[in-house]
VMD Tcl script that draws the C-alpha trace (Angstrom):
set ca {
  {0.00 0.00 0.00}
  {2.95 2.02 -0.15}
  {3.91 2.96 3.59}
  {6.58 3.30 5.06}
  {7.60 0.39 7.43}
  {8.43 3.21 10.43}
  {5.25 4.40 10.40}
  {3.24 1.05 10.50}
  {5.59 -0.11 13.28}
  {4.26 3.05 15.66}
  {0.95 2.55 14.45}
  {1.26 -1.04 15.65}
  {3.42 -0.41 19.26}
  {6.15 -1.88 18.67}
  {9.41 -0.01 19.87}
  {11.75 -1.31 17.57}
  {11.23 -1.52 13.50}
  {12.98 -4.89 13.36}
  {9.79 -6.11 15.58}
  {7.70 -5.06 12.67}
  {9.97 -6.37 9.73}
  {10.76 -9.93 11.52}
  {6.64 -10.10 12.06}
  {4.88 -9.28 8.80}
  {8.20 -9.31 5.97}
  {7.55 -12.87 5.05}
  {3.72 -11.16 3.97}
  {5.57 -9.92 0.74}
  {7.59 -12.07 -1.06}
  {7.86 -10.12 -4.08}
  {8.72 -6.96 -2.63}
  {12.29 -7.39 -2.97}
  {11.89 -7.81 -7.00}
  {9.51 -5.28 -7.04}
  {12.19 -2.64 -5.41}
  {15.72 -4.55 -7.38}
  {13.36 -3.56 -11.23}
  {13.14 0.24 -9.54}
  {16.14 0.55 -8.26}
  {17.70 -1.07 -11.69}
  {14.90 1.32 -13.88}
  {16.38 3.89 -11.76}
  {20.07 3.36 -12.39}
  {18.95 3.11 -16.16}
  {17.01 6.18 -15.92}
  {14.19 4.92 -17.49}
  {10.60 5.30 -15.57}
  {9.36 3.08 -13.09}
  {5.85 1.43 -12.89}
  {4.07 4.63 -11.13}
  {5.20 7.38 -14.20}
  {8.17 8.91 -11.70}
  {11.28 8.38 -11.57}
  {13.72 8.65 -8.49}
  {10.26 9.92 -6.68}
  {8.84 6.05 -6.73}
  {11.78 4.91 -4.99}
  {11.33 7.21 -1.91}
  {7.01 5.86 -1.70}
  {8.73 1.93 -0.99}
}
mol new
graphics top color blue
foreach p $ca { graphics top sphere $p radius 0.5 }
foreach p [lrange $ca 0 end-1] q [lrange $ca 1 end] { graphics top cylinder $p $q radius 0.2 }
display resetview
């Protein structure tokens, strides 16, 4: 959905990010493709999937 990983880990209480990431990561699989084709589109300077460039990499 596009938010940021600090903010859902307040949202949910816990005190440390890591508690968030080790809890919910294995949710999306294909996040880390997702973010090596935007980081490689970027380095290419071609446009990623949401019409920006280096501006889609800061939404991950």
């Amino acid at each position: 959905m596009g938010c940021q990983p600090l903010l859902i880990a307040d949202r949910l209480g816990h005190e440390k990010i890591q508690t968030t990431l080790n809890t919910y990561s294995h949710l999306y699989p294909n996040k880390q493709a997702e973010v090596a084709a935007q980081l490689e589109n970027v380095m290419n300077g071609t446009t990623v999937s949401n019409g920006s460039q280096i501006a889609g990499v800061a939404n991950l």
